[in-house]
N, C-alpha and C positions, 0 to 999 in steps of 0.2 A: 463709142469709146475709140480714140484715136489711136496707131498702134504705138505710140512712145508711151502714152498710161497702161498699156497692155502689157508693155514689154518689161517700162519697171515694175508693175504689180508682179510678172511671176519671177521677176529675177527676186523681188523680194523673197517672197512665198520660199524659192530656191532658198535663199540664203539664211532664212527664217531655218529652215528645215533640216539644213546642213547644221546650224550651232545647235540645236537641240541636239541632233543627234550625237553630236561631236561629245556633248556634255555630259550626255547617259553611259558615252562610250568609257568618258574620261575618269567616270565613278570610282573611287576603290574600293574595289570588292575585298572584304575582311571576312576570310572565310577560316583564316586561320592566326589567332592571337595568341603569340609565345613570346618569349623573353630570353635573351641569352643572360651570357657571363659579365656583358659591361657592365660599366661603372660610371653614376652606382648602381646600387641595386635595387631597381624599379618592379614595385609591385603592383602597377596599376594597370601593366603592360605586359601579364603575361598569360599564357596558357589558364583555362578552367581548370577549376580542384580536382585533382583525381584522388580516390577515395585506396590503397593500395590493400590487397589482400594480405596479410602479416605472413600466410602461410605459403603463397607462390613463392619465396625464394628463402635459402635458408646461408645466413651469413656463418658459412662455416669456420672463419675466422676473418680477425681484423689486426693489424698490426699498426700501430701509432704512433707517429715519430715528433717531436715536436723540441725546433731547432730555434734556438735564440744568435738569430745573425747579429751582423756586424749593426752598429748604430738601433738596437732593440727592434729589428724587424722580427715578429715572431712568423715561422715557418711550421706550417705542419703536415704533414704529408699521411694519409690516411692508404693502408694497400690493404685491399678486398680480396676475399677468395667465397664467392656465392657459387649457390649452388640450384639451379629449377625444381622446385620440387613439382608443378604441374605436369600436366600430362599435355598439353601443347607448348610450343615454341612460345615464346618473350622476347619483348622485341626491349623491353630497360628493363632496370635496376632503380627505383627508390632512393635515395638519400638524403639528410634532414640534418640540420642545425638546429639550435635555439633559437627563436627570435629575436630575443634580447641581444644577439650576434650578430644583426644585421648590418648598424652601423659601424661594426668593428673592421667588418670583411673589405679589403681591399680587394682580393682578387681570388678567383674559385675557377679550378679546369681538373678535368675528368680525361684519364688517357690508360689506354692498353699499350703493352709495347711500344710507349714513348708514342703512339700516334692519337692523335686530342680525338674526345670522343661530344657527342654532341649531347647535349646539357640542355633543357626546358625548364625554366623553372613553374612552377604553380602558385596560383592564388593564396596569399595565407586565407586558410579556412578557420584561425583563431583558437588554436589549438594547441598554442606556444612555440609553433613549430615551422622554420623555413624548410618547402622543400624542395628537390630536383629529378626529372628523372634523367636520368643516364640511358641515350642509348646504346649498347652494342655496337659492334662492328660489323656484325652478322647476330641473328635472332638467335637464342639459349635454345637449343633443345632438349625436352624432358629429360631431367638430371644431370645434365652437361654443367660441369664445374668452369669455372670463368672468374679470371683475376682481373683485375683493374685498380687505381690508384686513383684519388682526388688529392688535388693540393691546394690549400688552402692559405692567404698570409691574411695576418691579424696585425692592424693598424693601430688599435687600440686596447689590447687585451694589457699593457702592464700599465700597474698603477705608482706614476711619481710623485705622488704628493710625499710621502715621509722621507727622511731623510736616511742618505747614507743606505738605503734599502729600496731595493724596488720588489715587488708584487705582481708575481704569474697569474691569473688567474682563467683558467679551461677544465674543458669538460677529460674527465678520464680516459673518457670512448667514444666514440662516433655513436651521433644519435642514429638509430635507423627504424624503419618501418615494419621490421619482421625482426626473428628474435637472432642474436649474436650468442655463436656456441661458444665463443674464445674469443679472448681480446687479449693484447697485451699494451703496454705503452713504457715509451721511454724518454728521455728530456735530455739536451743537451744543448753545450752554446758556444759559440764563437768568438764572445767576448772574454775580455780577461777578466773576468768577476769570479766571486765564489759564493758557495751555496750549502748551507744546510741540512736542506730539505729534502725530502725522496725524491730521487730523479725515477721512478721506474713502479709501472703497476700492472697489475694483471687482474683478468675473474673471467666466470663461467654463465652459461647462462642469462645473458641481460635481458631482459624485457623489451616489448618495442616501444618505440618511442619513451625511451626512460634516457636522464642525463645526471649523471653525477661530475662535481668538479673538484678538481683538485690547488692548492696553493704553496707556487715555488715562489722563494724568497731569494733574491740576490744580491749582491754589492757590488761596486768596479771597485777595481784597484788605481793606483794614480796614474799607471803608466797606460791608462784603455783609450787615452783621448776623446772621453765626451761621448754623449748621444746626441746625434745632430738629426732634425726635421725640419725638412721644408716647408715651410708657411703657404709660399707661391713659386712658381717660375713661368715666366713670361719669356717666349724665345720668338724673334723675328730670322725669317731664313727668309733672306732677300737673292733671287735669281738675276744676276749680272748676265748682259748679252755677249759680255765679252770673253768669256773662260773659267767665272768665279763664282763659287755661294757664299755669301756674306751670314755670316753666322751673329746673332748678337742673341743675349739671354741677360735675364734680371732674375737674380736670388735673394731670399730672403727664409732665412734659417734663423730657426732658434735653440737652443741648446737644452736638452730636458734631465739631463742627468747633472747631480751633483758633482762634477768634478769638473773644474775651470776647461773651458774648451780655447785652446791656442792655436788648433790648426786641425784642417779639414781634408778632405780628398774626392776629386768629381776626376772623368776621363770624359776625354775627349775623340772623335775618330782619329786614328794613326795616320790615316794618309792627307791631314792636314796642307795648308802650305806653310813651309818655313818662314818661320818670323812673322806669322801674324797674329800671333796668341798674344791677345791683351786683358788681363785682369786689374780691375780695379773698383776702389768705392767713392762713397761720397767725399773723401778729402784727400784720399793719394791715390796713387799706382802700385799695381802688383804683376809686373808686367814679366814679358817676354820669355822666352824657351833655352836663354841660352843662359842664366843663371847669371844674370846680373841685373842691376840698378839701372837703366836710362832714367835721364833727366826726367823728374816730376815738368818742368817747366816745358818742355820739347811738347808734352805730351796737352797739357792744360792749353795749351797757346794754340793748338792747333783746332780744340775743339769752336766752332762758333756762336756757344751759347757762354764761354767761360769769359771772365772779363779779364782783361789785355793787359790790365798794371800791375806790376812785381807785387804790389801790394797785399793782391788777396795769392800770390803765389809762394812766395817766401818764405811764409810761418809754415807753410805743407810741410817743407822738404824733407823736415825730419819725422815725417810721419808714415815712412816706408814700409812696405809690406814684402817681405821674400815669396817669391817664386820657385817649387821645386819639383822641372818636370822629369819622371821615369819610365823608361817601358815597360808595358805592362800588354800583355800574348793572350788573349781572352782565346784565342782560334780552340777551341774545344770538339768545337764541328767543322764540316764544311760552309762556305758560305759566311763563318762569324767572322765580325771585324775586327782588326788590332784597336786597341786604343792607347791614348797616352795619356799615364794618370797625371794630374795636377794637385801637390800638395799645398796648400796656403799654409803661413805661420806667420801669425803676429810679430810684429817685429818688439822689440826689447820696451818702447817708449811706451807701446800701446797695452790696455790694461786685457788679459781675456774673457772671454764671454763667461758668466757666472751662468747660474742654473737659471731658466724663464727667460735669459734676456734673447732679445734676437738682433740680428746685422744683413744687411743689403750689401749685395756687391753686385758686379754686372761683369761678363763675358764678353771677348769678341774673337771670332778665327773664321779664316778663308779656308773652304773645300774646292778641289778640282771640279771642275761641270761636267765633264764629261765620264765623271767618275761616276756619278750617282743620275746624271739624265740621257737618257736614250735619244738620239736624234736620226730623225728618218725623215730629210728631205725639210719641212715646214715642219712639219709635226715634232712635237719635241713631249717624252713622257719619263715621269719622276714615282717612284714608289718610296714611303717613307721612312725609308733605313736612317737616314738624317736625322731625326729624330728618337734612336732607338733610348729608351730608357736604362739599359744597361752601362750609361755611363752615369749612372747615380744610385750610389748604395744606399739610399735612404731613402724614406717614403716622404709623399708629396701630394700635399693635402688638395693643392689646385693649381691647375697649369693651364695655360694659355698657349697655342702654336699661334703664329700667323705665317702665312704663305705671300711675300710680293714679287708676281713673277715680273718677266723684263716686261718693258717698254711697250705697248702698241699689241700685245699677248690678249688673242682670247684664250676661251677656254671651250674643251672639246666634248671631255669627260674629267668627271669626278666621284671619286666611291671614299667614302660615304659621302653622302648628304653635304653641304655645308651651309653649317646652321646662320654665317655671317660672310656675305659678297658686296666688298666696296670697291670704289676706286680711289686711290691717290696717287693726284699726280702722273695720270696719264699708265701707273701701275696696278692690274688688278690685286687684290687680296682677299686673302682667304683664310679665314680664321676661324680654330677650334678650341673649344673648351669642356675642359676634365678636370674631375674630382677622385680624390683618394686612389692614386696609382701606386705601384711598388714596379720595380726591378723585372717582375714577373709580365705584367701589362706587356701587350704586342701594340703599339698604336699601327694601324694599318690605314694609311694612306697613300691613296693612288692618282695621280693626274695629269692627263692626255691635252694639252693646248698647243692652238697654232703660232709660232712665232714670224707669219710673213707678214714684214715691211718695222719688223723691230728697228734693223738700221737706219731704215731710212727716216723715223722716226723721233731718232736720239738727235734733234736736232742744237742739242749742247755738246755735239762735237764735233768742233771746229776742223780740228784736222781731218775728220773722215768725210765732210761736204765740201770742203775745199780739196781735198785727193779725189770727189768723183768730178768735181768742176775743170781741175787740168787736166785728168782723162778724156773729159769731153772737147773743151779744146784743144788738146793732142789730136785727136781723132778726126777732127773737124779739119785742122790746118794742112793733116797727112793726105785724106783721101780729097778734100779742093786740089791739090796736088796731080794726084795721081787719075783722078776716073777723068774720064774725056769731057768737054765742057758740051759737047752737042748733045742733044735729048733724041735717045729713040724712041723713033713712033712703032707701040705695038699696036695692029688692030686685033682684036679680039672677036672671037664669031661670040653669037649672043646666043646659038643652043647648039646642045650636045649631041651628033646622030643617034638615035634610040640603040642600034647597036651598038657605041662604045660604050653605053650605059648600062648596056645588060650584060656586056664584056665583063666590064671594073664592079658589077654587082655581082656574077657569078664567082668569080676569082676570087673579091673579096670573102665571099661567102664560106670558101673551098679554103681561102686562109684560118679565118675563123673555127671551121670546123677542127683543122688541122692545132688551133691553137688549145683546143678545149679538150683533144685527146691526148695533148702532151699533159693538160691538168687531171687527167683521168690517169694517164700512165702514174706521174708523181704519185698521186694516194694511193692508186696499190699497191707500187713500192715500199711505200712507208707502211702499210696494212700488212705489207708482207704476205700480199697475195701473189706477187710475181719476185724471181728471179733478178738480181743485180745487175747479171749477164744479159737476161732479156730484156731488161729495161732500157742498158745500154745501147743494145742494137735497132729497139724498138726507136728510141729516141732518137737515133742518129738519120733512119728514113724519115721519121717526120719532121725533123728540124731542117733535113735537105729537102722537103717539097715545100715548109714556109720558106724558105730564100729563092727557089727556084717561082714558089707565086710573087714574093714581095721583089724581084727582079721585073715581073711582067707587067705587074702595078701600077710601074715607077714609071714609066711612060703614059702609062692611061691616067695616074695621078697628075701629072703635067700636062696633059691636053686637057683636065675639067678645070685646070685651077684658070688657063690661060684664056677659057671660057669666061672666067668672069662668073661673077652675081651667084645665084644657089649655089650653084655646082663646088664655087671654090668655097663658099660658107662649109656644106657639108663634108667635101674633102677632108678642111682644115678640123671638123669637131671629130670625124672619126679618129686624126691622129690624137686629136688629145685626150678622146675618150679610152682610147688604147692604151698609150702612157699612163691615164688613171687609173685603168683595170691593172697594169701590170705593176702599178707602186704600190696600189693597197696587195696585191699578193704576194711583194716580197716583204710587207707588212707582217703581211699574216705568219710569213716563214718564220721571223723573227722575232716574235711574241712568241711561238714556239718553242724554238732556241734559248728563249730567254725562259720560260716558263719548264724545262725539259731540264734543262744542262743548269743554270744558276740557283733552279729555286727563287728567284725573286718575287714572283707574281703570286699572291693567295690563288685557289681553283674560283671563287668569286668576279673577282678582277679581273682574273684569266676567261672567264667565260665571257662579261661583259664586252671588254676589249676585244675580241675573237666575234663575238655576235655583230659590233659595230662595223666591223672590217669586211665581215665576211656582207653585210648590207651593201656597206659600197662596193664591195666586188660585181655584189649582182647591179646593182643600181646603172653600174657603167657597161654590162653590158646589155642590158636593156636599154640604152641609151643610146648603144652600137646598132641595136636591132633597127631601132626604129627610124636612125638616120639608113639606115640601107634599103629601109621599106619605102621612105620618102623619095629615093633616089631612085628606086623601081617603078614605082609612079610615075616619074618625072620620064624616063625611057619609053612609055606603053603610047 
């Protein structure tokens, strides 16, 4: 056997043996099957049945609130007060729905002192009963009393078929797993309607897993404006290279309460750009922010799918819609955003929506970029506040995001998953889809891509390749000018003496070190293991012996480069591995910063982002190492 069959049979064998393993490697391991709070509500996917003991926890009372919002969103807010009756610590709390309530629930979260608690749900075991367990914040200790709250919104709980009357219909109490000494409940609502029926109940004693329901009756009055539900909404958020988000969104509402619906209300973000708010539908406009009519015709003419003769434009003009924007201060917390509400109303000619029926409009408005994307260098990362569902009071059966970032853009990271990655047109996209949200829903979206060589990319614009074409012949015509026309001859020696090499490798080494105890100093400052005082002065000798080496360097830096061949290959990658290491760790500063002082970043996100960064940290300087190992070699 000759050694070229030799050599590819083991590189096979090798490489055989690498994908196997790679493949065992890549397995996922499912050692743990849960399920959160999304939506919907998937039961195929969560946690094994836990069978709960009635008597570990004793619900010393329940308190139950249940809020008829704006546009029939029903709110119900459940506050607990359990109590351990075991003789060890517990790490949850049990709690339970109907099942018949499954597809009613849009959205379910469990919190202590306003801080969200984590939620498992369980297998239906078939027993009529959805359930969760809650955990703590910290484990119950034997007898330790512990309050909490679930909040719950029902997408479907009232019934409009009858007329002139709508229909409550929920459970009294909260189901639960162990027995409830006290309950109370009370009903209340936001709309202008009125009501009959008992708003308010109490009892003693319930059983577990027992549910009794109750039935509230109400009416609007003429002046309550409708109950409006979204059908769909489809929203495209296009990333511009040049300074802009391009917002565009398609609605489609239907009106479910008996009383004629003439006009509506969505908000938009506050910090907007001026004048780019455009609403309309399929046969006019409903335009602009500043409370007037432009030209239906300005607007159709410019679009390029609309045809071009007066003809199909003329009959529109009286088919105008008013526009009426107000401000509207949501800032309740820190971090919330201003929005600006947008009232639609039919205009006079046009007939309003009756009960059933439904209408399509579409959306568009410009955001600052640099309001909502982080740019560090090429790297550019978006979290998605842009999307917050707080600008819509009504529940929305199914919505569509898409994501098209700029031009020539990959992508770096992305949390969550994305279930759909296309390209058009030289733009990635990236598209999400959801079912049955409310106002409550956090959509959380995170995404980290690179934008180098966007510009150079957009080659549909003319003026910015013709501005780098006369810069290059400016520069061209200047220095023909000015540099001398004669060519110097460098000769170059062809090796390094072994002692300047052990020189620029010790030095180097002696920088490096020096570099790594300034990143040691940093953390236990921030650890708050050292002194402000001592950090300062600590820092100021090591910052003076890295100038005092990258002074002596700089000469031995210029005698390998002028060497030629290796020598200046490696020079040149240690400066750029250097500048890597030190961009991904003012990276890292700033994930911080951001993750610390704004709130923006989930602790998810935040971890992900933080583990990638801190990879490349190490990656470059490992990459340091190994050119200075190669360079020591090259000296011996």
């Amino acid at each position: 056997m000759n050694k070229q069959v030799r050599f590819f049979l083991i590189f096979g064998l090798i490489m055989f043996s690498i994908t196997l393993m790679a493949m065992l490697v890549m397995q996922p391991l499912q050692t743990d099957v849960s399920c959160d709070n999304t939506k919907p509500l998937d039961i195929q996917s969560c946690s094994l049945p836990v069978i709960e003991d009635e008597n570990a926890i004793q619900v010393i009372q329940v308190n139950r609130i249940v809020s008829i919002k704006i546009h029939a969103v029903v709110e119900v807010i459940d506050q607990y007060q359990v109590k351990n009756l075991l003789p060890i610590s517990k790490q949850y709390i049990q709690i339970a729905v109907p099942y018949s309530d499954e597809s009613n629930i849009f959205f379910i979260e469990a919190s202590s002192n306003n801080v969200p608690l984590t939620m498992k749900k369980q297998v239906y075991s078939g027993d009529g009963y959805l359930k969760w367990n809650v955990y703590a914040d910290s484990p119950l200790l034997p007898d330790q009393i512990y309050d909490f709250k679930v909040v719950i919104i029902y997408g479907n709980a009232i019934d409009f078929s009858l007329t002139n009357q709508y229909v409550l219909s929920l459970g009294k109490h909260p189901v639960s797993p162990y027995t409830i000494s006290s309950y109370s409940t009370s009903i209340s609502q936001s709309l202008n309607a009125q009501s009959s029926s008992e708003s308010s109940y109490s009892g003693t004693n319930i059983s577990p897993l027992t549910s009794e329901s109750f039935t509230y009756i109400f009416s609007l009055t003429q002046d309550s404006g409708g109950i409006v539900r979204c059908i769909s909404l489809e929203r495209e958020v296009r990333f511009d290279e040049w300074g802009l988000i391009y917002i565009k969104e398609k609605h489609t509402i239907k009106n479910l309460g008996d009383v004629a619906l003439s006009q509506w209300s969505f908000n938009i973000p506050g910090d907007y750009v001026p004048n780019s708010v455009k609403v309309y539908d399929s046969t006019s406009l409903l335009i602009t922010n500043d409370l007037t009519i432009n030209p239906l015709e300005d607007f159709l003419t410019s679009m390029p799918w609309w045809p071009k003769s007066s003809a199909f434009i003329q009959p529109l003009n009286s088919l105008f819609l008013k526009l009426f924007v107000k401000s509207q201060d949501f800032s309740t917390q820190a971090e919330t955003p201003t929005y600006q509400q947008i009232s639609v109303l039919w205009s006079e000619n046009r007939r309003a929506l009756s009960k059933n029926q439904e209408t399509t409009y579409w959306i568009e408005y410009r955001l600052p970029y640099e309001q909502y994307v982080q740019v560090i260098g090429d790297e550019h990362f978006f979290k998605g506040d842009i999307i917050s569902l707080d600008q819509y009071p009504f529940l929305i059966d199914s919505a569509t995001i898409e994501y098209l970032l700029p031009y020539g853009a990959s992508i770096q990271t992305v949390s969550p998953s994305v279930p759909e990655v296309t390209t058009q047109n030289g733009r990635v996209s990236l598209k999400f889809s959801y079912e049955n949200l409310s106002d409550m829903d956090d959509i959380d979206i995170s995404c980290q891509f690179n934008a180098l060589g966007t510009y150079i990319l957009n080659w549909w614009r003319p003026a910015f390749i013709m501005a780098i074409i006369s810069a290059v012949i400016f520069a061209y015509v200047v220095l023909r000018r000015e540099l001398p026309s004669e060519k110097l001859l460098i000769r170059r020696p062809k090796v390094v003496v072994p002692k300047v090499i052990q020189e620029f490798v010790d030095l180097y080494s002696e920088k490096i070190a020096h570099d790594y105890e300034l990143e040691r100093l940093e953390t236990n400052l921030r650890k708050g293991k050292i002194r402000k005082r001592e950090y300062r002065m600590e820092f100021k000798n090591i910052d003076r012996k890295i100038l005092d080496l990258e002074t002596e360097l700089k000469d031995l830096k210029s005698d390998m480069r002028t060497a030629g061949g290796i020598y200046k290959e490696i020079v040149d990658k240690l400066e750029v591995r250097e500048a890597e290491r030190d961009q991904h760790r003012e990276s890292l500063k700033l994930l911080e910063i951001r993750y610390r002082q704004r709130k923006r970043l989930t602790p998810a996100a935040y971890r992900k982002l933080k583990n990638d960064l801190e990879k490349k940290v190490t990656k470059s300087k490992n990459s340091i190492d190994k050119l200075l190992s190669q360079l020591r070699d090259l000296g011996k």
